[in-house]
ModelCIF file with pLDDT and N, C-alpha, C, O atoms, coordinates in Angstrom:
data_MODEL
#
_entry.id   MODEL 
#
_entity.id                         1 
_entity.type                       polymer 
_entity.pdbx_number_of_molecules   1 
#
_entity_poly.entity_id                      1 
_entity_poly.type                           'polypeptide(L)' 
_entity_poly.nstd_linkage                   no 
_entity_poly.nstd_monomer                   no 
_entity_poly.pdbx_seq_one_letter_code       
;(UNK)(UNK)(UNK)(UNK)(UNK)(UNK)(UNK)(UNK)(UNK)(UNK)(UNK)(UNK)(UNK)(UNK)(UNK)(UNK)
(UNK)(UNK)(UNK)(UNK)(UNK)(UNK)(UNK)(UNK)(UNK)(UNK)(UNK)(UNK)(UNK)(UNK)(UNK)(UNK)
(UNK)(UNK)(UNK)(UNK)(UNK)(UNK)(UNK)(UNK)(UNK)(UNK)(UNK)(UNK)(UNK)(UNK)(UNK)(UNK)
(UNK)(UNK)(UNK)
;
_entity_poly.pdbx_seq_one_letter_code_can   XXXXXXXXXXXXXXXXXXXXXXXXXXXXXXXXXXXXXXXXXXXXXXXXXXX 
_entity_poly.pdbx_strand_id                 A 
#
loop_
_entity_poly_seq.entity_id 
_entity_poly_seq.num 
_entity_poly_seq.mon_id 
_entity_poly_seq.hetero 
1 1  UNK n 
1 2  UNK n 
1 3  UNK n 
1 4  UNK n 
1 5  UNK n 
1 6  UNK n 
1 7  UNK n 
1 8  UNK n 
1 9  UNK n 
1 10 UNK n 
1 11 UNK n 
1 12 UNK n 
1 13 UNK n 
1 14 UNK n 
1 15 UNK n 
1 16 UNK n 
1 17 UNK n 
1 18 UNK n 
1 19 UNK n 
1 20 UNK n 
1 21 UNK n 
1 22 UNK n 
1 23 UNK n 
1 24 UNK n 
1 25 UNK n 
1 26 UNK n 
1 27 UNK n 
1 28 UNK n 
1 29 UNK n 
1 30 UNK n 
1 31 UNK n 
1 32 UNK n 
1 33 UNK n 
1 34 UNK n 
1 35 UNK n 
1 36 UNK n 
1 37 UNK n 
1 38 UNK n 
1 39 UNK n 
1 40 UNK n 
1 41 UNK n 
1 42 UNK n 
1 43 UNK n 
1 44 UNK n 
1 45 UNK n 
1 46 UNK n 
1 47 UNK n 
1 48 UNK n 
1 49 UNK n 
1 50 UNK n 
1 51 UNK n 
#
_struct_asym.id          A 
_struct_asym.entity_id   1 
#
loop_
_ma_qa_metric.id 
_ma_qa_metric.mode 
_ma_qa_metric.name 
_ma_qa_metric.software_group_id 
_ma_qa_metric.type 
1 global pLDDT . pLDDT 
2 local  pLDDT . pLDDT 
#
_ma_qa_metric_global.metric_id      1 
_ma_qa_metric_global.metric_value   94.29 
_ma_qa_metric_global.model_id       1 
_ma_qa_metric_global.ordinal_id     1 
#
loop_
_ma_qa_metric_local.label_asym_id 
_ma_qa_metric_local.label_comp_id 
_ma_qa_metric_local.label_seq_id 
_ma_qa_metric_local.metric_id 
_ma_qa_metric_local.metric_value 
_ma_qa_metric_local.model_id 
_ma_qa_metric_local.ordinal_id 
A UNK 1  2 81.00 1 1  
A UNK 2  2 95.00 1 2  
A UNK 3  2 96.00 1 3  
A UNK 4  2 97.00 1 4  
A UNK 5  2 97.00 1 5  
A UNK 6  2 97.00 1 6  
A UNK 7  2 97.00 1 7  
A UNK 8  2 97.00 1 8  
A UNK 9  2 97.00 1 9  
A UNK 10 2 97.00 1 10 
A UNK 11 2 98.00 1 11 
A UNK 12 2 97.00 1 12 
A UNK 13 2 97.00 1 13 
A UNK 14 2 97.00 1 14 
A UNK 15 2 97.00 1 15 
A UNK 16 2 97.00 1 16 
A UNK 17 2 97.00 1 17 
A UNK 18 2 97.00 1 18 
A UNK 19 2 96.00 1 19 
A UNK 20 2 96.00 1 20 
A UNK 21 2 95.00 1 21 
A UNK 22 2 96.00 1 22 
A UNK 23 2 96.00 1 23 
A UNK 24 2 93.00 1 24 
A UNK 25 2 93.00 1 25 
A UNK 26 2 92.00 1 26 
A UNK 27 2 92.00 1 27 
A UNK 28 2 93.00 1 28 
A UNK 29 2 92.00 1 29 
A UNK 30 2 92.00 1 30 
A UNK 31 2 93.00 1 31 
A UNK 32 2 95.00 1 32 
A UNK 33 2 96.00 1 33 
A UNK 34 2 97.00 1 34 
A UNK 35 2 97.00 1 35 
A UNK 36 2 96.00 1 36 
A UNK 37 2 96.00 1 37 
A UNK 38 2 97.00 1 38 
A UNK 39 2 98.00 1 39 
A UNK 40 2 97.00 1 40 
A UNK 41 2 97.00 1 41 
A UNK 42 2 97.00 1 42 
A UNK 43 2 97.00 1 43 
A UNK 44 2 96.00 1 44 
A UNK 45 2 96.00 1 45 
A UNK 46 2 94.00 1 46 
A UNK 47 2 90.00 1 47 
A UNK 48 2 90.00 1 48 
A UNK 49 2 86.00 1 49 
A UNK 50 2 75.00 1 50 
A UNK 51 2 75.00 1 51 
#
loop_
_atom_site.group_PDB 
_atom_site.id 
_atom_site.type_symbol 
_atom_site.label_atom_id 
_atom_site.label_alt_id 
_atom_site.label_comp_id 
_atom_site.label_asym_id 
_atom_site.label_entity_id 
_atom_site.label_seq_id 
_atom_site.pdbx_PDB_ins_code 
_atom_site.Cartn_x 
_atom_site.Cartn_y 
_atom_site.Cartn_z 
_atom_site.occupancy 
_atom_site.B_iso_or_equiv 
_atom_site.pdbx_formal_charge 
_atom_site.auth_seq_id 
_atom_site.auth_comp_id 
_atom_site.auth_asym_id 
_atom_site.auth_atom_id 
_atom_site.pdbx_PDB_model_num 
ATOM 1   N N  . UNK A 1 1  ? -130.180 64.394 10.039 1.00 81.00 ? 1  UNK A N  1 
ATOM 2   C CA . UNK A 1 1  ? -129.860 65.320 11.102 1.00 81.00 ? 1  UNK A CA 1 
ATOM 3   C C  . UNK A 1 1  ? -129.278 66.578 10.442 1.00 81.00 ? 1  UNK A C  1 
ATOM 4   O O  . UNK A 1 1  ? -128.342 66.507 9.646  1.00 81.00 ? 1  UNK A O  1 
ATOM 5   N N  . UNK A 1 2  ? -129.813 67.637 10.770 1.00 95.00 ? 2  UNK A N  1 
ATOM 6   C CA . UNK A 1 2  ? -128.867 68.943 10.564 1.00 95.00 ? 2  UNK A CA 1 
ATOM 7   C C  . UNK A 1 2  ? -128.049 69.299 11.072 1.00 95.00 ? 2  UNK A C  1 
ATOM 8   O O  . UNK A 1 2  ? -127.612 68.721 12.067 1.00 95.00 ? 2  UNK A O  1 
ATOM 9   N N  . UNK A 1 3  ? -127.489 70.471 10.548 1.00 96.00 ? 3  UNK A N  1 
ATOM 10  C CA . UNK A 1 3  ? -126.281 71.078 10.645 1.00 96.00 ? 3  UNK A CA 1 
ATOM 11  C C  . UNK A 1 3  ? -126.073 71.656 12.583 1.00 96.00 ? 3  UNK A C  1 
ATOM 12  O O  . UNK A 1 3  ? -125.114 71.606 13.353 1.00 96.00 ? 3  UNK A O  1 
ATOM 13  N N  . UNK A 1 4  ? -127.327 72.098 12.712 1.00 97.00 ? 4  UNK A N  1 
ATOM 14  C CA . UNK A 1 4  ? -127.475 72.351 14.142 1.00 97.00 ? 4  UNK A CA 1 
ATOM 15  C C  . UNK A 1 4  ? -127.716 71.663 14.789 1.00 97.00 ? 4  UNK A C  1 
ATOM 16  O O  . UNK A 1 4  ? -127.574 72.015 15.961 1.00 97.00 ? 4  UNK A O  1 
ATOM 17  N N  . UNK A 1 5  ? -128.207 70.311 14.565 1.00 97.00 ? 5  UNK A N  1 
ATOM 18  C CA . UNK A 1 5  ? -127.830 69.410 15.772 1.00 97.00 ? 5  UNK A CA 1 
ATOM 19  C C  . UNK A 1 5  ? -126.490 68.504 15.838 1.00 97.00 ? 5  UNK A C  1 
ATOM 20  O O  . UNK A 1 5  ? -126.026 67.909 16.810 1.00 97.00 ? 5  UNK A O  1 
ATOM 21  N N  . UNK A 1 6  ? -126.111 68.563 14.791 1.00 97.00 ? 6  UNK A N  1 
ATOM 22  C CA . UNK A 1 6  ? -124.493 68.018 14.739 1.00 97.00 ? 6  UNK A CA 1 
ATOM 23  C C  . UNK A 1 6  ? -123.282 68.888 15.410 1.00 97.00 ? 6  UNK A C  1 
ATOM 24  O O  . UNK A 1 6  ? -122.119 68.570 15.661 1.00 97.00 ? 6  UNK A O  1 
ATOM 25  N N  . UNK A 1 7  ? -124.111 70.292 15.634 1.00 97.00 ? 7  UNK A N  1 
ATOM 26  C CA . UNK A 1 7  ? -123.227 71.290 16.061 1.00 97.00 ? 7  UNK A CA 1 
ATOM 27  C C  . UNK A 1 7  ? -123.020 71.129 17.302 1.00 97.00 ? 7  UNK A C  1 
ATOM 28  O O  . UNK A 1 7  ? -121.919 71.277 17.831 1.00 97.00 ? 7  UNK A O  1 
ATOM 29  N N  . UNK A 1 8  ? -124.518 70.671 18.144 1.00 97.00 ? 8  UNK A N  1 
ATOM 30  C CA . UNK A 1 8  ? -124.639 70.544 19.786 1.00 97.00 ? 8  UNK A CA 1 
ATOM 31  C C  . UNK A 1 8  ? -124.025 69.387 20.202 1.00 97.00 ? 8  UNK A C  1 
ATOM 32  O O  . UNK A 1 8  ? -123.359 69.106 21.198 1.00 97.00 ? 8  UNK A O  1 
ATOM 33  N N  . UNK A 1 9  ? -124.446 68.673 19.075 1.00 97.00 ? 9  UNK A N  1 
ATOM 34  C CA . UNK A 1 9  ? -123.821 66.939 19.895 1.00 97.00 ? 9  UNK A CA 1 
ATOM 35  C C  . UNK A 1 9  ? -122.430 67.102 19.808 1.00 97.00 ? 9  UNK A C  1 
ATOM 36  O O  . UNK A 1 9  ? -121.863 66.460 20.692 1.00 97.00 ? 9  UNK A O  1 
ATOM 37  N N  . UNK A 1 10 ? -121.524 67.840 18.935 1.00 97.00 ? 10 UNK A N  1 
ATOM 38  C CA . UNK A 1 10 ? -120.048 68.531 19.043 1.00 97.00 ? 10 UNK A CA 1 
ATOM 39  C C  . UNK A 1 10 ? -119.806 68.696 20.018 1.00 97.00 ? 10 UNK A C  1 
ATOM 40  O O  . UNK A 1 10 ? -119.300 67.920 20.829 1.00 97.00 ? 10 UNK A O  1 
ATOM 41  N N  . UNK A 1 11 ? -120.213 70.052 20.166 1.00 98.00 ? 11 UNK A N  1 
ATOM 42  C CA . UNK A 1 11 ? -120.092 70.704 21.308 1.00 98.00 ? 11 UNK A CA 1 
ATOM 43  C C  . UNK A 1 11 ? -120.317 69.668 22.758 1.00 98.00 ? 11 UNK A C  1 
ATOM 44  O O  . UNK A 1 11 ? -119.433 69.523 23.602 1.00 98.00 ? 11 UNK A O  1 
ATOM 45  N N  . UNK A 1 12 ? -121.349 69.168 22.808 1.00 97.00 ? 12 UNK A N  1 
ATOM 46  C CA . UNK A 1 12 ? -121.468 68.299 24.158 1.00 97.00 ? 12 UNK A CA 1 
ATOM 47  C C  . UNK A 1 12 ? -120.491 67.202 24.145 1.00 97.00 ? 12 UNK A C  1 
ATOM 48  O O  . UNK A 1 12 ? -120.424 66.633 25.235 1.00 97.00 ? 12 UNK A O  1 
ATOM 49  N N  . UNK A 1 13 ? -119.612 66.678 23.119 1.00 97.00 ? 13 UNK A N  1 
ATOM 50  C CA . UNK A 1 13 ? -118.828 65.738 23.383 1.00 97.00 ? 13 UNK A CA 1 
ATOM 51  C C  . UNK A 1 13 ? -117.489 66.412 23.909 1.00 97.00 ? 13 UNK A C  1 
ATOM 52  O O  . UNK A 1 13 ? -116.691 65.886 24.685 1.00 97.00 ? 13 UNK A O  1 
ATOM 53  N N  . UNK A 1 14 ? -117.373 67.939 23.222 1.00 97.00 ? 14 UNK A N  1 
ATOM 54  C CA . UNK A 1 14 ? -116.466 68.421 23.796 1.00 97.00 ? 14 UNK A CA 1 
ATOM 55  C C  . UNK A 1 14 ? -116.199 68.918 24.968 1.00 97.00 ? 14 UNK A C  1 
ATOM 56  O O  . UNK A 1 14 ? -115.059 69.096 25.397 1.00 97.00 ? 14 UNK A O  1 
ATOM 57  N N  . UNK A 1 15 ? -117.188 69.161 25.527 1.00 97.00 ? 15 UNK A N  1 
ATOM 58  C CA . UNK A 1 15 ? -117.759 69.485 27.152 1.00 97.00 ? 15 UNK A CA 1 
ATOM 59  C C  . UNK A 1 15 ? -117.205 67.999 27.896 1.00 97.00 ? 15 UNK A C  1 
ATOM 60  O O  . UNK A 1 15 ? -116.575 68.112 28.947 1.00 97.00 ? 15 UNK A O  1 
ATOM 61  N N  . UNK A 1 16 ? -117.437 66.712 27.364 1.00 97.00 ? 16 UNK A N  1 
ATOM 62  C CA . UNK A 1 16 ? -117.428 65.347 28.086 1.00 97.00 ? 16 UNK A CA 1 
ATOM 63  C C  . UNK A 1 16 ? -115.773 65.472 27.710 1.00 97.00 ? 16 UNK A C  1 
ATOM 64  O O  . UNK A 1 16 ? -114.965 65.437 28.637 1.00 97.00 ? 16 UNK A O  1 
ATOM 65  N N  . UNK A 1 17 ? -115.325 65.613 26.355 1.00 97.00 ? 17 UNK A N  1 
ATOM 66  C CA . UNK A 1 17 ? -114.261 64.874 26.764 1.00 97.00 ? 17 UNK A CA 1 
ATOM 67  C C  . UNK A 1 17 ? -112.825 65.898 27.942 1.00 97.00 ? 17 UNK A C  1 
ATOM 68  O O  . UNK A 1 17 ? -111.737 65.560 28.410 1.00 97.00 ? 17 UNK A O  1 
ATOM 69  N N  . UNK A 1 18 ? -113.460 66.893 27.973 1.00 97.00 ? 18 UNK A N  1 
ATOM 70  C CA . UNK A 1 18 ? -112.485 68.073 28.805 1.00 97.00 ? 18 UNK A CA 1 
ATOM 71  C C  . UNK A 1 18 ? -112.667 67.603 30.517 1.00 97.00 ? 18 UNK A C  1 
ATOM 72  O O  . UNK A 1 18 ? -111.815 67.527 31.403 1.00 97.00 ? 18 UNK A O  1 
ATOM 73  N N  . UNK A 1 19 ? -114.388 67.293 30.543 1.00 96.00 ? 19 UNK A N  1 
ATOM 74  C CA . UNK A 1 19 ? -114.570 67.068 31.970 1.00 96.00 ? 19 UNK A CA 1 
ATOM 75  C C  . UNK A 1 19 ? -114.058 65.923 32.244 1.00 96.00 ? 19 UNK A C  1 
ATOM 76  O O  . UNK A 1 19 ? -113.861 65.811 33.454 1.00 96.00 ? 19 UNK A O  1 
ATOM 77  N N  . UNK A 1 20 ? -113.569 64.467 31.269 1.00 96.00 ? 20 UNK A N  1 
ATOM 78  C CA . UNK A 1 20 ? -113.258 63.079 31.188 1.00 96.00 ? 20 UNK A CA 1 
ATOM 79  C C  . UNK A 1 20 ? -111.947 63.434 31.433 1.00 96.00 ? 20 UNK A C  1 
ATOM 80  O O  . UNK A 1 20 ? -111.419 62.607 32.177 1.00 96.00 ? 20 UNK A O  1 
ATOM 81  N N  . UNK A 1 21 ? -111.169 64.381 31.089 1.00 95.00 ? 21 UNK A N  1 
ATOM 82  C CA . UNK A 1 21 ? -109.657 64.465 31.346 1.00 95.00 ? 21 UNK A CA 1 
ATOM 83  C C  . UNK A 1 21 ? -108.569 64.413 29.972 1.00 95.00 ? 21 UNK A C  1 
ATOM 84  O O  . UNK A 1 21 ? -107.367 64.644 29.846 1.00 95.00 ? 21 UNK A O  1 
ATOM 85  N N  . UNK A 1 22 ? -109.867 63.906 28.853 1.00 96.00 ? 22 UNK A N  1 
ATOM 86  C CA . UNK A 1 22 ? -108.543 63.823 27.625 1.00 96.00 ? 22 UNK A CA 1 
ATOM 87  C C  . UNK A 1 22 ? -107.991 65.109 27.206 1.00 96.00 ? 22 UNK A C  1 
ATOM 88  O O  . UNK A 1 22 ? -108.387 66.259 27.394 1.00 96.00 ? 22 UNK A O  1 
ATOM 89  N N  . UNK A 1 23 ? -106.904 64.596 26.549 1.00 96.00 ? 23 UNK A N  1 
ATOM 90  C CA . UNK A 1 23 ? -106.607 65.682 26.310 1.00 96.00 ? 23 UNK A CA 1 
ATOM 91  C C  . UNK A 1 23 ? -106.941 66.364 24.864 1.00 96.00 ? 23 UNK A C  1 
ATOM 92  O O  . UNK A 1 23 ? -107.392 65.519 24.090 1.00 96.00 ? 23 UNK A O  1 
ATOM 93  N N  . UNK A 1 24 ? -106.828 67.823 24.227 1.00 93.00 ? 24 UNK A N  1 
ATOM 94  C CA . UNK A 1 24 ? -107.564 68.353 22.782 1.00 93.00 ? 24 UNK A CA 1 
ATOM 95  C C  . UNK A 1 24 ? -107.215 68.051 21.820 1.00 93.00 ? 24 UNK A C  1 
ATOM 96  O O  . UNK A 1 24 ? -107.748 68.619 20.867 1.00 93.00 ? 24 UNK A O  1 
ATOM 97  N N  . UNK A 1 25 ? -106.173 67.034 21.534 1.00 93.00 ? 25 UNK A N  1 
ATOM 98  C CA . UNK A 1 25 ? -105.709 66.276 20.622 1.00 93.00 ? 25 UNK A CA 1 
ATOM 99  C C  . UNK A 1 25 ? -106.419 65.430 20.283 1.00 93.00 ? 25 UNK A C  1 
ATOM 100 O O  . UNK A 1 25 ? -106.341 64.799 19.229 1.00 93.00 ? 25 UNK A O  1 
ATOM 101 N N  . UNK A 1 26 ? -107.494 65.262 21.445 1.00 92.00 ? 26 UNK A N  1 
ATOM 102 C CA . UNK A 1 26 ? -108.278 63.826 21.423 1.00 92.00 ? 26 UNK A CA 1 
ATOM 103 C C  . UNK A 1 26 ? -109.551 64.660 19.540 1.00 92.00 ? 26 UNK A C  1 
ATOM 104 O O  . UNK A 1 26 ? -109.979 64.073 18.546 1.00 92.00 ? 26 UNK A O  1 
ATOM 105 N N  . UNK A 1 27 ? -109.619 65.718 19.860 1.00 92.00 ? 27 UNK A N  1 
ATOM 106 C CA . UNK A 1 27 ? -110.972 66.205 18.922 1.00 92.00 ? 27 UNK A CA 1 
ATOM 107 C C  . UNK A 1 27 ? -110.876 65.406 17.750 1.00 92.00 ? 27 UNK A C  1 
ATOM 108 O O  . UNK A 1 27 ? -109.881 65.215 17.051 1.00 92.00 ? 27 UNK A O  1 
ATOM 109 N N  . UNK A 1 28 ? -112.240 64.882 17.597 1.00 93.00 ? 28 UNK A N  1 
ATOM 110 C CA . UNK A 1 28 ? -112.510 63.901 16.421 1.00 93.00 ? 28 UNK A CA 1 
ATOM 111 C C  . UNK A 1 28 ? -112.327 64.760 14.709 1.00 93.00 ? 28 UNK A C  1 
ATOM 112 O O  . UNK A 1 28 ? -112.662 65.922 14.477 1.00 93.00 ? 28 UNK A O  1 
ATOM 113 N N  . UNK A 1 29 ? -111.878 64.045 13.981 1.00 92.00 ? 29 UNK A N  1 
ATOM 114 C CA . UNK A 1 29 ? -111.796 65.042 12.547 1.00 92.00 ? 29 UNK A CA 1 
ATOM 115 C C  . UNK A 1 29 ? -113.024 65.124 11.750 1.00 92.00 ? 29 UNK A C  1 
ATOM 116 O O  . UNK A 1 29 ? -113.503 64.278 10.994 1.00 92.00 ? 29 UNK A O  1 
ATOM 117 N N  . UNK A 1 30 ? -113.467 66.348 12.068 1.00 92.00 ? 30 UNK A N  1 
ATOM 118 C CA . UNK A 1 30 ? -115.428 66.331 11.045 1.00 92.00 ? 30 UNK A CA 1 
ATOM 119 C C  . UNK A 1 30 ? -114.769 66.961 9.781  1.00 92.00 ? 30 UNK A C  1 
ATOM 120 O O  . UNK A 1 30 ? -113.830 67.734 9.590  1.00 92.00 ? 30 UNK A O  1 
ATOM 121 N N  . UNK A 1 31 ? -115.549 66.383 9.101  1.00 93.00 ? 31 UNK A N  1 
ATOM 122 C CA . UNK A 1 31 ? -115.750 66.588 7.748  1.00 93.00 ? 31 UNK A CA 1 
ATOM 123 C C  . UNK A 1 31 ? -115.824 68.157 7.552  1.00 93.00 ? 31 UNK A C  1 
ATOM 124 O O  . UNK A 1 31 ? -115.059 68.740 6.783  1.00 93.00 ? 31 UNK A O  1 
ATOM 125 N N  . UNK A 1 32 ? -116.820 68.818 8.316  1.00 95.00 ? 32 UNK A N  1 
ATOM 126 C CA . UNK A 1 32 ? -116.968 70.390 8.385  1.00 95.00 ? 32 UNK A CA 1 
ATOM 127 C C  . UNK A 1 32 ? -116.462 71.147 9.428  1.00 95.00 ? 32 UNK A C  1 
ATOM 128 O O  . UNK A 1 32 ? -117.036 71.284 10.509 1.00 95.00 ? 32 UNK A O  1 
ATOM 129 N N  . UNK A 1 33 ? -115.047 71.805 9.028  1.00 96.00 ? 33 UNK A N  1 
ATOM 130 C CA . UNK A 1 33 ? -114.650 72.918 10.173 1.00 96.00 ? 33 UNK A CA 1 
ATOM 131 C C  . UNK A 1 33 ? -115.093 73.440 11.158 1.00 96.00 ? 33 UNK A C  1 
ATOM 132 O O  . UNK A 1 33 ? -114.490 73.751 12.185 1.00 96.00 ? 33 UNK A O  1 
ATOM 133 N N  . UNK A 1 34 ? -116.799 73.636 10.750 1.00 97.00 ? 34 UNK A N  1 
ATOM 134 C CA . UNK A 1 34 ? -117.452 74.007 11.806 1.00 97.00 ? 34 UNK A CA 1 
ATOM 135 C C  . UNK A 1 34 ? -117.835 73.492 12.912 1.00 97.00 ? 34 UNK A C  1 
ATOM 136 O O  . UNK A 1 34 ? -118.160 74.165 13.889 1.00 97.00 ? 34 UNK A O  1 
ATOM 137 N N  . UNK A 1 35 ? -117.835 72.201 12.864 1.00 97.00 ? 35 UNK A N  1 
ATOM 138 C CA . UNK A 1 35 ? -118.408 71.085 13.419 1.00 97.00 ? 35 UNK A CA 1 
ATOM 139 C C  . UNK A 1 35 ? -116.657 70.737 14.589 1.00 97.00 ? 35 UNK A C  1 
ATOM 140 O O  . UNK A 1 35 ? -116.805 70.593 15.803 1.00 97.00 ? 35 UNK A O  1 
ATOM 141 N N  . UNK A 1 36 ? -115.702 70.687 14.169 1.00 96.00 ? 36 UNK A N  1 
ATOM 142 C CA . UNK A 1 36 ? -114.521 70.876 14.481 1.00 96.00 ? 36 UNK A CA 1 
ATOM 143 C C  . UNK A 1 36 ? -114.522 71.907 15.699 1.00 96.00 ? 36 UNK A C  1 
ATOM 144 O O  . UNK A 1 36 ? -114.302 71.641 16.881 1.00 96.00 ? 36 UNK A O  1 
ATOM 145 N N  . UNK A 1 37 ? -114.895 73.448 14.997 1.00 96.00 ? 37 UNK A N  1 
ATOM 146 C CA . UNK A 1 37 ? -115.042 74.696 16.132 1.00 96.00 ? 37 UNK A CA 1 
ATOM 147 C C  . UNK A 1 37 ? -115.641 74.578 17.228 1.00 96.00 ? 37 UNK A C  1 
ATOM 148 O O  . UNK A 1 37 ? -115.220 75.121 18.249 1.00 96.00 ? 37 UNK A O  1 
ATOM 149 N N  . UNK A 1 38 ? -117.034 73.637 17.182 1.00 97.00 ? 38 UNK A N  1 
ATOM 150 C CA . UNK A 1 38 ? -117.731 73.714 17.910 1.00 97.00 ? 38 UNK A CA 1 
ATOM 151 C C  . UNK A 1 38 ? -117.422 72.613 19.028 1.00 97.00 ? 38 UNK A C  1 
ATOM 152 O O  . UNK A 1 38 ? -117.987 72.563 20.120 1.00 97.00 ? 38 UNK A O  1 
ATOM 153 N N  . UNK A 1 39 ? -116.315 71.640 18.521 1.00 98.00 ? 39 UNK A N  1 
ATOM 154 C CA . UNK A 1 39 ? -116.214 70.752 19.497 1.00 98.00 ? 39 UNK A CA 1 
ATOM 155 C C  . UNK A 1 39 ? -115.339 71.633 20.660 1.00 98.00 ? 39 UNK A C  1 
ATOM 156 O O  . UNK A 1 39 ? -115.545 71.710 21.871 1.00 98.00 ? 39 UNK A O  1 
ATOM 157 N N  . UNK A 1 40 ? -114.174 72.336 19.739 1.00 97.00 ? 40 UNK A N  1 
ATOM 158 C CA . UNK A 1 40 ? -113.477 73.018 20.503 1.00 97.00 ? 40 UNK A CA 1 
ATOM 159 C C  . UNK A 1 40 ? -113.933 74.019 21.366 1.00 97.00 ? 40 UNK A C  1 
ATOM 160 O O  . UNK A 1 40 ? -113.447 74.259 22.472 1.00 97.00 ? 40 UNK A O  1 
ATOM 161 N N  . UNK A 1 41 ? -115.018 74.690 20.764 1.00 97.00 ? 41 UNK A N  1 
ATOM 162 C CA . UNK A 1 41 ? -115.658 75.634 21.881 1.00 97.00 ? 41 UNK A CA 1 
ATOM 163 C C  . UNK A 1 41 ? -116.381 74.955 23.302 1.00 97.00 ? 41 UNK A C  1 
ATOM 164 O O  . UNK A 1 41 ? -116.538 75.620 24.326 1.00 97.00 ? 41 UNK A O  1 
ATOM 165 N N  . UNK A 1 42 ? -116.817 73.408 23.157 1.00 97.00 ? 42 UNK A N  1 
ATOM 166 C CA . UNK A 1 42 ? -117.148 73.033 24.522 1.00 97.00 ? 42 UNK A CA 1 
ATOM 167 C C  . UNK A 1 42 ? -115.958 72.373 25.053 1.00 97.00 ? 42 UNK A C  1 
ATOM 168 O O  . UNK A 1 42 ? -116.096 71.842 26.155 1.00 97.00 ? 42 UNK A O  1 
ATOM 169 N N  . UNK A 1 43 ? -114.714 72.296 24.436 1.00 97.00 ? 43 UNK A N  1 
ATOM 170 C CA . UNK A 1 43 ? -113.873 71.565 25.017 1.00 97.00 ? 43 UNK A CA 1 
ATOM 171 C C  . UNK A 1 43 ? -113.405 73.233 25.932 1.00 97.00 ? 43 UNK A C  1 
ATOM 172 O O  . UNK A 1 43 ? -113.303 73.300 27.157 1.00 97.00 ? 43 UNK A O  1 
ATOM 173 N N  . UNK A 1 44 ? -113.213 74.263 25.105 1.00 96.00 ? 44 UNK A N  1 
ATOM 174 C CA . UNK A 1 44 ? -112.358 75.583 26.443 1.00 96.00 ? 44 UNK A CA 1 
ATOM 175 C C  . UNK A 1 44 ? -113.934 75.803 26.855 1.00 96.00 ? 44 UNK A C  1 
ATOM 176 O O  . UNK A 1 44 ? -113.783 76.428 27.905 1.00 96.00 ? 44 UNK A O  1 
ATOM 177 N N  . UNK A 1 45 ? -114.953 75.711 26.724 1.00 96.00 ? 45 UNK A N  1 
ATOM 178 C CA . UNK A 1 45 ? -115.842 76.033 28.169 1.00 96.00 ? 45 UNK A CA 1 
ATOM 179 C C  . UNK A 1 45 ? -115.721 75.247 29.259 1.00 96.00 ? 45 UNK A C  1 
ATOM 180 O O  . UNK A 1 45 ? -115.631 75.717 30.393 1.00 96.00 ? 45 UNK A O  1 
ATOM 181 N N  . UNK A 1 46 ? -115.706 73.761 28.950 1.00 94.00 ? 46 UNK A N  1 
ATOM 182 C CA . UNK A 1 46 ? -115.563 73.248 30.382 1.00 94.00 ? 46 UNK A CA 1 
ATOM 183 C C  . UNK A 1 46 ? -114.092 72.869 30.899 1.00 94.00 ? 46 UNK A C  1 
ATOM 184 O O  . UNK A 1 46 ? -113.984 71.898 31.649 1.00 94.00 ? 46 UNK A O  1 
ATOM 185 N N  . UNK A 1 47 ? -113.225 73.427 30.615 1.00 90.00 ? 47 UNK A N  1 
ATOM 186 C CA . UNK A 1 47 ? -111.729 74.210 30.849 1.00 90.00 ? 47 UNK A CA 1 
ATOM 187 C C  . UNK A 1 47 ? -112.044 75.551 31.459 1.00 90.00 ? 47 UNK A C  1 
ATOM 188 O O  . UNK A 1 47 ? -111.514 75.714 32.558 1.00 90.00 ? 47 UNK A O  1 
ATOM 189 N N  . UNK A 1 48 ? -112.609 76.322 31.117 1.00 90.00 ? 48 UNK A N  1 
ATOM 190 C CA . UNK A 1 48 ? -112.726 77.683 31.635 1.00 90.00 ? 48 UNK A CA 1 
ATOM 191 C C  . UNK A 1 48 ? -113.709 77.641 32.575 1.00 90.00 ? 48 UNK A C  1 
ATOM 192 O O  . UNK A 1 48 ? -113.986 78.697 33.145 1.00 90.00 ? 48 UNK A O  1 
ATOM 193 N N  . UNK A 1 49 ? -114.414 76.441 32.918 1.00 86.00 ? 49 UNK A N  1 
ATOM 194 C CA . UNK A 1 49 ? -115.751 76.674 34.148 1.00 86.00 ? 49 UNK A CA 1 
ATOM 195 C C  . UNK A 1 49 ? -115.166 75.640 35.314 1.00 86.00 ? 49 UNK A C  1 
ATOM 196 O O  . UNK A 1 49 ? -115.933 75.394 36.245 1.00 86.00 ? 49 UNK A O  1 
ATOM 197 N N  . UNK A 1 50 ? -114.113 75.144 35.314 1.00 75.00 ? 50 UNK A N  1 
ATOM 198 C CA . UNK A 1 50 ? -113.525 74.707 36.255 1.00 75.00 ? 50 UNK A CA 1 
ATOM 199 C C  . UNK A 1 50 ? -112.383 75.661 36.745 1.00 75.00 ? 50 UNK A C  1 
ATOM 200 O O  . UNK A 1 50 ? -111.689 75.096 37.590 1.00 75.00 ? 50 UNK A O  1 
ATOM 201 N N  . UNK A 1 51 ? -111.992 76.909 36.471 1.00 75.00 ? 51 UNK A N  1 
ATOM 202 C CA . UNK A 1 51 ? -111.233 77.739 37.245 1.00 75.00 ? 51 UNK A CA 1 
ATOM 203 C C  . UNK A 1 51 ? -111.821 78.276 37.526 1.00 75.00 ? 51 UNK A C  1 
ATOM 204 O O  . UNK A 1 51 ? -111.505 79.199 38.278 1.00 75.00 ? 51 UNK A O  1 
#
């Protein structure tokens, strides 16, 4: 798997776990920062699409 699909499946877990209620402490530790960013970027989108 590449770098860009490890990025989306990030991102979409971070989307699940914001809409699930955990809290951002929950973000899993990736190996690559980026992979990290990207969880966080779907964790404040689906934070920011519920106000």
């Amino acid at each position: 798997m590449g770098f860009r699909e490890q990025a989306l499946r990030a991102r979409r877990e971070g989307l699940a776990a914001a809409r699930a209620g955990r809290p951002p402490t929950d973000a899993p530790r990736y190996t690559d920062p980026r992979l990290t960013a990207a969880w966080v970027r779907g964790y404040v989108a689906a934070e920011q699409a519920e106000q």
